[in-house]
C-alpha positions in Angstrom: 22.5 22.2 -20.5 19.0 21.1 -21.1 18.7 23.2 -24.2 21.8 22.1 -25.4 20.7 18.7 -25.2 17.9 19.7 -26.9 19.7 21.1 -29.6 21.9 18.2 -29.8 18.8 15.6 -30.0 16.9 17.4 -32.5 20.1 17.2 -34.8 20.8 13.4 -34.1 17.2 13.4 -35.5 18.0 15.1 -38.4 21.0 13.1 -39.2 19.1 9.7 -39.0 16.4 10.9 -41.6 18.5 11.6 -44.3 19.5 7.2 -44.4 17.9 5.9 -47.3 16.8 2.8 -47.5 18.8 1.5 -50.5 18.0 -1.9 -50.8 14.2 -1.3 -51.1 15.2 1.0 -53.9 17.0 -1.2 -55.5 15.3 -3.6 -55.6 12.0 -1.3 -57.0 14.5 -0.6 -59.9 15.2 -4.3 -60.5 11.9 -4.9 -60.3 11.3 -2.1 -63.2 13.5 -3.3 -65.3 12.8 -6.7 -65.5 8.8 -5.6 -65.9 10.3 -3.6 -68.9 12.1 -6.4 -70.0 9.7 -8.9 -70.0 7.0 -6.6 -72.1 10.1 -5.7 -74.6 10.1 -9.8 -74.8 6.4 -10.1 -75.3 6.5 -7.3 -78.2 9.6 -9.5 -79.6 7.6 -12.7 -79.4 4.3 -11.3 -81.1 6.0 -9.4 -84.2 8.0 -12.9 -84.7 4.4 -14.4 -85.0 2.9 -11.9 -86.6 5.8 -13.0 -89.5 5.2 -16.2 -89.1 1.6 -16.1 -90.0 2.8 -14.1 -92.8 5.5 -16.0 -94.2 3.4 -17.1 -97.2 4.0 -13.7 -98.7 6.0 -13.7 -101.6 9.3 -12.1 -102.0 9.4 -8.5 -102.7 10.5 -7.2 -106.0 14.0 -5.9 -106.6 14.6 -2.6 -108.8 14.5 -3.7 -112.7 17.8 -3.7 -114.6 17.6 0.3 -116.6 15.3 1.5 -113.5 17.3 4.4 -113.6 17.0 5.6 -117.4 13.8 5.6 -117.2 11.8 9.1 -117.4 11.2 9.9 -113.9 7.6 11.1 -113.2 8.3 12.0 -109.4 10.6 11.7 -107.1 9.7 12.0 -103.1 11.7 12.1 -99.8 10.5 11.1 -96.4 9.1 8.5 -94.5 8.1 5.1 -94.9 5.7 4.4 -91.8 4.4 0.9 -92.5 2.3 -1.3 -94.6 -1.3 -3.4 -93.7 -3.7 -5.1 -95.1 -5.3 -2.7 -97.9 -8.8 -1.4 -96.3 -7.8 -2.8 -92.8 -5.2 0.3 -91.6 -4.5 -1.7 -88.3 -3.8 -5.3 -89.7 0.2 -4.5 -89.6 2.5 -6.3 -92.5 6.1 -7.1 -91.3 6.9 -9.7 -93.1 10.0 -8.9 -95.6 10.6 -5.8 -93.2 7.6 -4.4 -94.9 7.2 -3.6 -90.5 9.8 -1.4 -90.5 9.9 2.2 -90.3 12.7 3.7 -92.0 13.6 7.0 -94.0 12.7 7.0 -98.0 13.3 7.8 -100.7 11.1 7.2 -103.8 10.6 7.4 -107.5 7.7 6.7 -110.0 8.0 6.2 -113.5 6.0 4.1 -116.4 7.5 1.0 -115.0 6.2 1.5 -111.6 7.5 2.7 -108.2 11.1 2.3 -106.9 11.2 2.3 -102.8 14.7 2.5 -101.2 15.0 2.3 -97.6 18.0 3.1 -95.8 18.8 0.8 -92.8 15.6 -1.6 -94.2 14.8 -3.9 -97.3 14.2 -1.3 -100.4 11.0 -2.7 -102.8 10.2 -2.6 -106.0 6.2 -2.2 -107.2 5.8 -3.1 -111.1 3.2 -0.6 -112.9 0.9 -3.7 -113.1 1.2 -4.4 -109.6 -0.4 -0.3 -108.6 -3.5 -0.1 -107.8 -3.9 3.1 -106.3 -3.4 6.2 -104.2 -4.8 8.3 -101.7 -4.7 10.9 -98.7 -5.3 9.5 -94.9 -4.7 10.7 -91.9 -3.5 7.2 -90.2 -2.2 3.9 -90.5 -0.8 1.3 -88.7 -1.9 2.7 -85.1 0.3 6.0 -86.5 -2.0 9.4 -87.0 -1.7 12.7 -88.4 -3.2 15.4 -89.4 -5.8 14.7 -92.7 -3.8 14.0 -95.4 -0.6 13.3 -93.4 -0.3 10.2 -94.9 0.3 9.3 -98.9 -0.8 5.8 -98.8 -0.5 3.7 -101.9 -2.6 0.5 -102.4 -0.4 -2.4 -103.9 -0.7 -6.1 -104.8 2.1 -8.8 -103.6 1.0 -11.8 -105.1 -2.4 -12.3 -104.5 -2.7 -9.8 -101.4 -3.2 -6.2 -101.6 -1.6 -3.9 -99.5 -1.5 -0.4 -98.0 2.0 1.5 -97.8 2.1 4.7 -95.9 4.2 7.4 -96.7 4.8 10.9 -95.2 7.1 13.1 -97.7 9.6 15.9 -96.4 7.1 18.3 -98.0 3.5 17.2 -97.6 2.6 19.4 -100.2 3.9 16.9 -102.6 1.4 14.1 -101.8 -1.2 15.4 -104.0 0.9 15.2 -107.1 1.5 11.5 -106.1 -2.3 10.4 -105.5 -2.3 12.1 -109.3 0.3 10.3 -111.0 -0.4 6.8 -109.3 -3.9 6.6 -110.3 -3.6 8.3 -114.0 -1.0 5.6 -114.0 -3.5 2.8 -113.4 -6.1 3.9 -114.2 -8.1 4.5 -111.4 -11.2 6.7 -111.5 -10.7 9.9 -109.9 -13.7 8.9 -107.1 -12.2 5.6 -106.6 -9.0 6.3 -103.7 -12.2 8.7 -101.8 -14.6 5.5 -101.4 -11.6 3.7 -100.2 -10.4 6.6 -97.8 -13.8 6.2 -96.0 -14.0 2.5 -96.3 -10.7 1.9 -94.4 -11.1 4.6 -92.0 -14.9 3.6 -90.8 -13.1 -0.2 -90.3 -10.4 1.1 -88.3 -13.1 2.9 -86.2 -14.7 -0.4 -85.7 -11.5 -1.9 -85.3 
């Protein structure tokens, strides 16, 4: 009988350390979520100043009527990853959703450079408005490899900015620092100064 007993106690034992404590737990997972919630709100709060401040931007330009008649130079498909302040790759733009990422899908003639976003606000960049092009490897708080990143250096208004790219083929950016600067004119050294300028002010960023 004792070991019966025994038996009998050790599997009452058993039994009663298998009850979970479910309110504790639910209440930890309550608390998680509202945590969550309230940095989700924060994020919210700080992109809709982050606009605000940047409000003064003007409106982007839409794609000129006979765009598409035009002698297409080159043609890219991909990703648009974001825009900053040209030389400052973590000074984020997201006014116009110019903070967006989005797929692409982009074409460059004599007229300039035609930027259509799926799901986000397609742009328009007049030749005049080009300045120039170049390899990086980040932007935005996003890196890559070197030379991940096609970004082209724009003005809007009287504010230049940095667009970062990443094509389906990264072979392809290359031909596209090419183009954009024998398009305006930039001197062949010119997009390599700036690669080093805007990556050594990140780094002290």
């Amino acid at each position: 009988m004792t070991t019966l007993n025994r038996l009998y106690q050790l599997a009452a034992e058993e039994k009663s350390a298998e009850v979970t404590d479910w309110s504790a737990r639910i209440s930890w997972v309550l608390g998680l979520a509202v945590f969550i919630a309230f940095v989700y709100w924060l994020m919210r709060q700080g992109w809709k100043w982050r606009g605000s401040l940047q409000s003064g931007l003007p409106e982007l330009a839409t794609t000129p009527d006979g765009f598409a008649d035009g002698e297409k130079l080159l043609t890219l498909t991909g990703r648009y990853h974001a825009s900053t302040t040209a030389g400052q790759w973590l000074d984020r733009i997201v006014a116009h959703g110019l903070g967006t990422r989005s797929r692409v899908e982009m074409t460059l003639t004599e007229q300039g450079l035609d930027v259509v976003r799926p799901g986000a606000a397609d742009f328009f960049v007049p030749a005049a408005a080009l300045r120039e092009a170049r390899l990086e490897k980040a932007l935005a708080g996003k890196v890559l490899p070197d030379g991940g990143l096609l970004v082209i250096t724009w003005a809007l208004g009287d504010r230049l900015i940095d667009s970062g790219f990443r094509s389906d083929h990264a072979a392809e950016h290359p031909a596209w620092v090419d183009a954009v600067n024998h398009l305006t004119g930039a001197a062949a050294g010119d997009h390599l100064t700036s690669t080093t300028t805007s990556t050594t002010e990140g780094t002290a960023r």
